[in-house]
C-alpha positions in Angstrom: 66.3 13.7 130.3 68.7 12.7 127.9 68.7 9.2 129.1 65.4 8.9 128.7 64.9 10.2 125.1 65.5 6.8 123.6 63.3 4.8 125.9 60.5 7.4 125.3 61.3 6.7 121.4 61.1 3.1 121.6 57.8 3.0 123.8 56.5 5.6 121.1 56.9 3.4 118.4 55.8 0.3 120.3 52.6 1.3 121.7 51.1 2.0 118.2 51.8 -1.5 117.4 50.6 -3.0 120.2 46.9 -1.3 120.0 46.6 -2.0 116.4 48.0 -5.5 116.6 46.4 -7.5 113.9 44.7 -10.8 114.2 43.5 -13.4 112.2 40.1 -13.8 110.9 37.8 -15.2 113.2 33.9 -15.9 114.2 32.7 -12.4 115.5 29.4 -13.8 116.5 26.8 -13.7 119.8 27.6 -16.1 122.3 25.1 -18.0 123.6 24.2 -16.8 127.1 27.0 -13.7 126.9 26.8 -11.2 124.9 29.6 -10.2 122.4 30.4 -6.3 121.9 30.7 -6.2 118.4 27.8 -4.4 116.6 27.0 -5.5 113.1 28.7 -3.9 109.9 27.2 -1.9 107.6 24.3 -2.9 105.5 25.1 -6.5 106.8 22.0 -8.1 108.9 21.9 -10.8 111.3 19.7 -13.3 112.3 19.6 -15.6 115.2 17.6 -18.8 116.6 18.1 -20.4 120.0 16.5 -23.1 121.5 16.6 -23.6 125.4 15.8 -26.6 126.9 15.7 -26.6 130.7 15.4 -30.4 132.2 13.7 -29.6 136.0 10.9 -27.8 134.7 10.8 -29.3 130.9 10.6 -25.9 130.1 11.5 -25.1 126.4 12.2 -21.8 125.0 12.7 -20.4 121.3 13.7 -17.0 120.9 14.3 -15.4 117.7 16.6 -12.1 117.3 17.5 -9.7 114.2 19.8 -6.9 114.2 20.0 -4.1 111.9 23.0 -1.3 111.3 21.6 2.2 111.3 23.7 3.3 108.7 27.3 2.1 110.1 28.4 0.0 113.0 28.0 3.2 115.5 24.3 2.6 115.9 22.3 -0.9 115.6 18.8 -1.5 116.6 17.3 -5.4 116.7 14.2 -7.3 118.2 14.0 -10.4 120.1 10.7 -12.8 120.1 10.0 -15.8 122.0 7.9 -18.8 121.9 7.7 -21.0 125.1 6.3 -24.3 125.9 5.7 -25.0 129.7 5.6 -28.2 131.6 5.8 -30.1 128.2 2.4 -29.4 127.4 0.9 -25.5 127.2 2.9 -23.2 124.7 2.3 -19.6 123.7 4.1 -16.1 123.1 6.6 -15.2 126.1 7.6 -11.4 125.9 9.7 -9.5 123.3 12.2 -7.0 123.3 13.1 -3.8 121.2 17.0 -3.4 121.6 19.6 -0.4 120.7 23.4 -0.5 121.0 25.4 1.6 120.7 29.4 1.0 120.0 31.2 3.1 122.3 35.0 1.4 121.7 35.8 -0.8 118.8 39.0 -2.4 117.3 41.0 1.0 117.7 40.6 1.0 121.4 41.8 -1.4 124.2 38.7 -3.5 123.5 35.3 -3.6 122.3 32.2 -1.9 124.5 28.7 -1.6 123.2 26.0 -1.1 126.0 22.4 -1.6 125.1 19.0 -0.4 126.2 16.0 -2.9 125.6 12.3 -2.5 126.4 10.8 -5.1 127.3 7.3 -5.3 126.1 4.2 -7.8 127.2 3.3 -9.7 124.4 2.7 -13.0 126.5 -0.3 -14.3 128.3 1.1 -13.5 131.7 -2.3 -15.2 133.2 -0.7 -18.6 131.7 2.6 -17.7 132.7 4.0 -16.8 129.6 5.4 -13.4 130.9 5.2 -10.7 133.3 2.4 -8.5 131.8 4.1 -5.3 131.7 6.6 -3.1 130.4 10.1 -3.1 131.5 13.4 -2.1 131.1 16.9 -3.6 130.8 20.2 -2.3 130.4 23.3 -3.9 129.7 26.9 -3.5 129.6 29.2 -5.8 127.0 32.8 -5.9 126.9 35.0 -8.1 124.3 38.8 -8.2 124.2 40.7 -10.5 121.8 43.8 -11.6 124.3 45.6 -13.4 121.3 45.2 -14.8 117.7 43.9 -18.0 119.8 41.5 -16.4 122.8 38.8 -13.9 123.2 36.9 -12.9 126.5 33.5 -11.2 127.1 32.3 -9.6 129.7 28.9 -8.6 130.8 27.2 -7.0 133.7 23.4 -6.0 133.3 20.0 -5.1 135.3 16.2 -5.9 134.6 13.9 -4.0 136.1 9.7 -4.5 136.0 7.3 -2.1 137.6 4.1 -3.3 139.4 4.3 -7.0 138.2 1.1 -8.6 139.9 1.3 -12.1 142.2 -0.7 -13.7 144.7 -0.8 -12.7 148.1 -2.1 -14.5 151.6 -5.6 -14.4 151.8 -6.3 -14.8 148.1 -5.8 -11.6 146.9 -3.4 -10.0 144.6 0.0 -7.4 145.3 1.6 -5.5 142.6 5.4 -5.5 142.8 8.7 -3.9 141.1 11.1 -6.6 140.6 14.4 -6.1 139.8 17.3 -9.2 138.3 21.3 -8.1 138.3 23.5 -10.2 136.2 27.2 -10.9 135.5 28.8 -13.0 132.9 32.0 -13.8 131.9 33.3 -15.8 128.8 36.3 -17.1 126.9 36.4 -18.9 123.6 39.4 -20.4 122.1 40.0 -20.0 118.7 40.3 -23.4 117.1 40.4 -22.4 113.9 39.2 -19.7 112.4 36.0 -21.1 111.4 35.4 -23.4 115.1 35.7 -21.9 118.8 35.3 -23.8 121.8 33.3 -22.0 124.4 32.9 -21.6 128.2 30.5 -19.4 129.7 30.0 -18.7 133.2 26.5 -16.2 133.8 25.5 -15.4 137.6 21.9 -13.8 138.0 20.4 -11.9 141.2 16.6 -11.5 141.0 13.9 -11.1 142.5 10.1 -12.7 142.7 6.9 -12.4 144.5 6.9 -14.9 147.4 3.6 -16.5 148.7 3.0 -13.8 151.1 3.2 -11.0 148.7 6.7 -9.6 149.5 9.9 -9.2 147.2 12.0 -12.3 147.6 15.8 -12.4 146.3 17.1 -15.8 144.7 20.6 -16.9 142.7 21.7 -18.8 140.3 24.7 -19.8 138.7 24.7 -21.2 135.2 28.4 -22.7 133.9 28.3 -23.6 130.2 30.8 -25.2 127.9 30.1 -25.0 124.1 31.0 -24.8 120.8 30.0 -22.9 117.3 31.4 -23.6 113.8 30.4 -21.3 110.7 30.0 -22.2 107.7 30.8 -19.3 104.5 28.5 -20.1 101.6 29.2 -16.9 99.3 28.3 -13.8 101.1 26.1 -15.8 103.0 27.7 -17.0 106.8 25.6 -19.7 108.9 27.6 -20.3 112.5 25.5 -23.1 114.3 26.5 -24.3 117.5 25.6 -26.4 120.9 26.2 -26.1 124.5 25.3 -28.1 128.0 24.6 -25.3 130.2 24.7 -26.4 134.0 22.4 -24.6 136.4 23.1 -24.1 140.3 21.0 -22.8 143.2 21.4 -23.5 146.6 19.9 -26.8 146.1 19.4 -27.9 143.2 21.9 -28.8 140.0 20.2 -29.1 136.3 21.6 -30.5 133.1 20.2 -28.3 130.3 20.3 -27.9 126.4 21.2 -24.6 124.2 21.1 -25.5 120.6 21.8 -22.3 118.6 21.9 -21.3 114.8 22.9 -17.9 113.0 22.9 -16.6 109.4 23.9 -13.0 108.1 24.0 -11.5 105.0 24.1 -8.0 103.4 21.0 -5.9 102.7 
């Protein structure tokens, strides 16, 4: 026992220092397909534009996003809205979200967790294919942990699930369907400076769809996205835009896409 007083001293005064290891300043922002852990401060609100451009179908989607504190970072509630044009040509509302996260760990645990709960709600013309015409539910878990002054990592695994979607069946008629979609992403941006990251995102997705004969069929899809973001401090005011070339892959097909993406936040 005596022997093993000192090392018991030494790892006592070195743990401490490990788990509150400080770091530089650095972008503490949302990724652009993952999503980072880190719920907003206090009184500080965040706003958030992407633009998705997907070459096969010449699909393009806007989204918009705000998030809002609840007084502290413990609780934080935000929306999500999004505008779609289809084919190049038709365009309308798609469907938005009503988000709340709540931030389990933060910087004095091992890392960062913060899992959400989002209703999805049918504010598109589902008719025109501008969503699925009902309410649903998604849940999602974020991790983030900040390796060294140079490298973070995200992690996320989530689930969408929509009761009685309608589609077409054989015959003409019409089934009603619950579909679910599983997800997992990963992440890792390097710290360039403390104003520009590089960024590499790797998202996997599981879902499900109505086939032409009116039963559940399961489909993946792999999308592997390098990036980057810089931000820009104007005051209290902090812009961060950024652009990636996310790369799509099913079984057989591989898709060269867009993600151009801009954020501003500022106290309240």
């Amino acid at each position: 026992m005596k022997r093993l007083l000192p090392i018991i001293l030494l790892l006592a005064a070195i743990v401490p220092r490990l788990s509150a290891q400080e770091f530089s300043e650095a972008i503490e922002d949302n990724s652009f397909l993952i999503e980072e852990a880190y719920n907003q401060d206090d009184r500080i609100v965040q706003n958030i534009f992407n633009g998705y451009y997907l070459s096969d179908v010449k699909d393009m989607i806007y989204t918009f996003t705000q998030e809002w504190p609840m007084g502290g970072r413990t609780h934080q509630i935000s929306y999500s809205i999004a505008y779609q044009t289809l084919n190049g040509r038709s365009s309308g509302l798609g469907d938005a979200m009503i988000n709340y996260r709540y931030q389990l760990w933060d910087e004095k645990n091992w890392c960062w967790i913060a899992p959400r709960l989002s209703v999805i709600l049918p504010t598109g013309k589902s008719a025109e294919g501008f969503g699925n015409g009902v309410v649903g539910v998604q849940v999602s878990l974020p991790a983030s942990k900040r390796w060294t002054n140079e490298f973070v990592s995200h992690l996320n695994v989530g689930a969408t699930i929509l009761p009685n979607v309608e589609g077409p069946a054989s015959g003409g008629n019409s089934v009603r369907r619950t579909l679910q979609t599983y997800s997992i992403g990963l992440s890792g941006i390097y710290l360039v400076s403390e104003n520009f990251n590089l960024m590499f995102e790797l998202l996997y997705n599981y879902s499900a769809s109505i086939g032409e004969s009116g039963s559940v069929e399961f489909s993946s899809g792999t999308i592997v996205s390098p990036g980057l973001r810089y931000a820009i401090n104007l005051g209290k005011l902090q812009l961060v835009p950024g652009l990636a070339i996310p790369i799509s892959f099913t079984s057989t097909t591989r898709n060269l896409n867009v993600f151009a993406y801009l954020s501003f936040e500022h106290p309240f």
